[in-house]
C-alpha positions in Angstrom: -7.4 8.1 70.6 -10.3 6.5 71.7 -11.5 3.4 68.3 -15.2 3.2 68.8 -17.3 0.7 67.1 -18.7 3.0 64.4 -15.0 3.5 63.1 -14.3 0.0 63.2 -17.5 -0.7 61.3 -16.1 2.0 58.7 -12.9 0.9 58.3 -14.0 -2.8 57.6 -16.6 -1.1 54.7 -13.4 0.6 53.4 -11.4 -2.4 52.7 -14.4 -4.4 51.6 -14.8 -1.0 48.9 -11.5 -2.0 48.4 -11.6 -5.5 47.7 -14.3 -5.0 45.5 -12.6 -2.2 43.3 -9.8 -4.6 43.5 -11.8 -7.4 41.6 -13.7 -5.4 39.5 -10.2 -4.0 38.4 -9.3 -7.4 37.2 -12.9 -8.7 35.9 -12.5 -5.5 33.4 -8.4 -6.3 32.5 -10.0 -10.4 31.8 -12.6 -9.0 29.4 -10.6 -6.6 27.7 -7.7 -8.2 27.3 -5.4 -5.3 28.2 -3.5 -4.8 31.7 -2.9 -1.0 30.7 -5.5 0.6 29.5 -4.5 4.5 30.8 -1.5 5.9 31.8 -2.2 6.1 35.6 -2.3 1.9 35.2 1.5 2.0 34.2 3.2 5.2 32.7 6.2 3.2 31.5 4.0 0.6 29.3 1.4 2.9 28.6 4.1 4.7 27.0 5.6 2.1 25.1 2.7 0.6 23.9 1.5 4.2 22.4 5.1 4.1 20.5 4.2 0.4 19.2 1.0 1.7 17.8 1.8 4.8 16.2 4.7 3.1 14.3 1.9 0.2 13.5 -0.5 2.8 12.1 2.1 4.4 10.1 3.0 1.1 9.0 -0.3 0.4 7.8 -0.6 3.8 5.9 2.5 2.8 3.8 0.9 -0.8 3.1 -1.6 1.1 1.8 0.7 2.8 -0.4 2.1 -0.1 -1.5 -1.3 -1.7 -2.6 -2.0 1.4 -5.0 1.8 1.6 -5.9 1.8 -2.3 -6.8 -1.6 -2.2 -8.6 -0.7 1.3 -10.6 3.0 -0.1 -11.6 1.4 -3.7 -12.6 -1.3 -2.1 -15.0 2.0 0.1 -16.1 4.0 -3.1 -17.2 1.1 -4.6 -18.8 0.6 -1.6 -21.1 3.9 -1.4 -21.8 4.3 -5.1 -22.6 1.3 -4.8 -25.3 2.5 -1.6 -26.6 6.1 -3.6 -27.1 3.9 -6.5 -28.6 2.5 -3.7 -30.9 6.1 -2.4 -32.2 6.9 -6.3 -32.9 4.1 -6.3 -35.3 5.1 -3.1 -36.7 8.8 -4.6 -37.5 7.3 -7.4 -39.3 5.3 -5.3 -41.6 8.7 -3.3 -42.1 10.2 -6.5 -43.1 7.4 -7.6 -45.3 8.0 -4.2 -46.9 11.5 -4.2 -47.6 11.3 -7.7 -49.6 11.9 -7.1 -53.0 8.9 -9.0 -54.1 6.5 -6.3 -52.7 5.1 -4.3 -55.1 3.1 -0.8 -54.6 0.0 -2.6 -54.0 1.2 -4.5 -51.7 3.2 -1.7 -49.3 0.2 0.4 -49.5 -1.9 -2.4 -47.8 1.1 -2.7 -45.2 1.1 0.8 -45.0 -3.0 0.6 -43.9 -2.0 -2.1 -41.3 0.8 0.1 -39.7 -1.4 3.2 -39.3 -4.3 0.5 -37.7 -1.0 -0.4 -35.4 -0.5 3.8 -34.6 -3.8 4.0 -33.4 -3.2 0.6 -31.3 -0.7 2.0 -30.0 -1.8 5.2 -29.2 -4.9 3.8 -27.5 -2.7 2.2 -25.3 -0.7 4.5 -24.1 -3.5 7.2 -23.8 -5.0 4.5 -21.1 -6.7 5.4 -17.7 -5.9 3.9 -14.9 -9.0 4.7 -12.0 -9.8 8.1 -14.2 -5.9 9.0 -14.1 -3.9 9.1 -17.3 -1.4 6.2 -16.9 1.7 8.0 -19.2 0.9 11.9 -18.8 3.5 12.4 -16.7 2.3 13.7 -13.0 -0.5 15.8 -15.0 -2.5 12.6 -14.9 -5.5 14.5 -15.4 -5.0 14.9 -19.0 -7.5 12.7 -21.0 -5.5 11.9 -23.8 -1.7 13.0 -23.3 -0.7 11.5 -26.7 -2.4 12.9 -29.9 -1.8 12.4 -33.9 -1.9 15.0 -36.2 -1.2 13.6 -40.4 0.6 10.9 -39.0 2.7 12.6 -36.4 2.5 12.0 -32.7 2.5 14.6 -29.9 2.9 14.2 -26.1 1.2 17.1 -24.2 2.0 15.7 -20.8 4.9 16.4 -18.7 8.3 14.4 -18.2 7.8 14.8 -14.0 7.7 11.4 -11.8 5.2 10.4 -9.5 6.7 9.0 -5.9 5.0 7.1 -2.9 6.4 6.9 0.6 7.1 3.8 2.0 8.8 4.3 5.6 10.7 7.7 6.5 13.4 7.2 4.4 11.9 5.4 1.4 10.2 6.6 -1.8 9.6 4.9 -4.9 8.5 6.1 -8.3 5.9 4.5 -9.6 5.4 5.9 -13.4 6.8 6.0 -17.2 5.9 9.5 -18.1 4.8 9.7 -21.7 8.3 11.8 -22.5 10.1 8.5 -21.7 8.6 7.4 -24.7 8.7 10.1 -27.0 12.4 9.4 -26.6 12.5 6.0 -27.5 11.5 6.7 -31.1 8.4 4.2 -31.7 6.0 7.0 -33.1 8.6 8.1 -35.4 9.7 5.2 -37.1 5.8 3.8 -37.3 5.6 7.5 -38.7 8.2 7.1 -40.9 7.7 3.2 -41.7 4.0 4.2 -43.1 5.6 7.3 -45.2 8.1 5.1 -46.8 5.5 2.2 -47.2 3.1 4.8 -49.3 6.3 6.6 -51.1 6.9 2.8 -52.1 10.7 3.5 -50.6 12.5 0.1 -49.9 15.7 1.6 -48.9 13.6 4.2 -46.6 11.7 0.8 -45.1 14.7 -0.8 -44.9 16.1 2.1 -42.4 13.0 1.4 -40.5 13.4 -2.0 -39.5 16.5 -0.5 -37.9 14.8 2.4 -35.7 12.0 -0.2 -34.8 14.9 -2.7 -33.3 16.2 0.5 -31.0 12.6 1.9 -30.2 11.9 -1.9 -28.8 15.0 -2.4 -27.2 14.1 1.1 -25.2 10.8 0.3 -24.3 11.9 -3.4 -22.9 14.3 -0.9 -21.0 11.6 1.2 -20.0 9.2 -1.7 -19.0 12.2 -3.9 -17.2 12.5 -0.5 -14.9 8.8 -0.9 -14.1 9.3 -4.7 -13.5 12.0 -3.7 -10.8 9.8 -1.4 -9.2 7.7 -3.7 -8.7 10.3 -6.3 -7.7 11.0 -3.4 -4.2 8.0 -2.8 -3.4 7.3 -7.0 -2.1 10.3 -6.7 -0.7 9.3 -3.4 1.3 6.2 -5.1 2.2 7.3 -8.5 3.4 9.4 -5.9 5.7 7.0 -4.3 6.8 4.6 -7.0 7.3 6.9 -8.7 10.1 7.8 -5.5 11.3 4.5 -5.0 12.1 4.2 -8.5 13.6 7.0 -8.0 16.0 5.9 -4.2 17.1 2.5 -6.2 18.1 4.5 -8.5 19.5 5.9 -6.0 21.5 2.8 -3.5 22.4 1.0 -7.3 23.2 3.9 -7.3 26.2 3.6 -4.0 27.5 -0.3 -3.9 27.6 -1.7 -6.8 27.3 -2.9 -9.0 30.1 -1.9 -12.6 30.9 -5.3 -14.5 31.3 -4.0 -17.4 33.4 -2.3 -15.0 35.9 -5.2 -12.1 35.9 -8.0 -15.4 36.1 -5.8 -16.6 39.4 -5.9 -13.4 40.8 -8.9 -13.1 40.7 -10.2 -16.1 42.1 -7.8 -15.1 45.0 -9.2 -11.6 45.9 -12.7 -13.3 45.6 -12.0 -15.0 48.5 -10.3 -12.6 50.7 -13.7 -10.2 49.4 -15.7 -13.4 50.8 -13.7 -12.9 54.1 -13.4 -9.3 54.4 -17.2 -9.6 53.7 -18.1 -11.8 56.4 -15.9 -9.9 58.9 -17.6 -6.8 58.0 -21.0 -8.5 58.5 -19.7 -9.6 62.4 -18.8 -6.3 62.8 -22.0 -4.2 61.5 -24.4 -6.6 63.8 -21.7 -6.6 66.8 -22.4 -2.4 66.6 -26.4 -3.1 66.0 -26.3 -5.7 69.4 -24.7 -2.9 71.3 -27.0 0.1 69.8 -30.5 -2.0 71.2 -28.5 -3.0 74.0 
């Protein structure tokens, strides 16, 4: 086959084309930062680095979970703590009550104090937490799960737990649901504490002091499970905060670009574009001489 000038004029605009895709190739790896940014680039690490961030994205959903979690189970402890600080005062008014010195007088004024302490305590564990019932169970919609009626207190929640996910195998409950403590007895022996103060009962107040001791032992249970909650869920974030470090770690390897190499590169196919252009230009007049001669 005959090579004319014309094809040699075409071929030397094709590989200038090409050295010029070439460096644009690289100018746009330098300012994104990335070696792969599609698949065609390099199926293997394109692939891998897709892996690294879904598993980072799903990461970052269950950090999210643990920020709610951590924030819902703190305000938990903190009502439970007052609520236990609210069944200490209630034993010292037992205690005041059961000396022998107290008179009627006296135990009915106790009496007015421990009902001001029900309805402390009540308030406290009818609390909201971001418009969500804190202690209704998973029917956190409820406005106020705990009500009195003459001195006796109801739960109209539910005894069902609330869970987060924090990784594919790993679920938490975050809650004390209200039935919890029902069970523990503190409305019942306030209940009966204020009865037997009014009835001006020392043995009944004595039995009192008793049931307040076990209804404060089971919340200190009851908040000490909360604490622990807590307690897992820093652990499950520190682990999944360096997770997440090393999976960046890892995408950073498989699509990133190396600045020092791409920058070297570049400077190196900007000089054989600087040839290839000056060849070109030699060849394009050579085929002009010879058209006007």
């Amino acid at each position: 086959m005959r090579v004319t000038q014309t094809m040699l004029s075409r071929n030397a605009l094709y590989r200038l084309g090409q050295r010029r895709e070439a460096m644009d190739d690289i100018q746009n790896r330098i300012s994104s930062g990335r070696r792969v940014q599609k698949a065609s680039d390099d199926p293997t690490a394109f692939s891998r680095a897709e892996r690294m961030t879904t598993r980072i994205t799903q990461n970052e959903q269950y950090l999210r979970n643990i920020d709610s979690s951590e924030a819902w189970i703190d305000n938990t402890v903190s009502l439970m703590q007052s609520l236990s600080e609210v069944v200490i005062q209630a034993k010292d008014m037992a205690n005041r009550g059961a000396d022998g010195q107290a008179d009627a007088n006296i135990r009915n004024t106790l009496a007015d104090q421990t009902e001001s302490l029900l309805q402390e305590a009540l308030s406290i564990v009818n609390s909201q937490y971001l418009n969500k019932s804190v202690f209704a169970g998973s029917d956190t919609q409820i406005k106020n799960p705990f009500v009195e009626n003459a001195g006796v207190v109801s739960y109209l929640g539910n005894d069902q737990s609330m869970s987060r996910q924090y990784s594919e195998n790993v679920s938490i409950e975050i809650n004390v649901d209200g039935q919890s403590i029902m069970d523990t007895g503190v409305f019942d022996a306030m209940s009966d504490l204020i009865t037997s103060l009014r009835a001006n009962d020392e043995n009944a107040i004595r039995a009192t002091i008793d049931d307040l001791k076990t209804a404060g032992d089971k919340m200190l249970g009851l908040t000490a499970l909360a604490g622990t909650r807590s307690s897992n869920l820093r652990l499950i974030r520190n682990r999944l905060e360096q997770t997440n470090i090393d999976l960046e770690s890892f995408r950073s390897e498989a699509r990133d670009a190396r600045l020092d190499k791409e920058i070297v590169s570049f400077q190196t196919e900007q000089i054989s574009y600087q040839a290839a252009l000056q060849v070109t230009a030699k060849t394009i007049n050579l085929n002009i001489l010879q058209y006007l001669g």
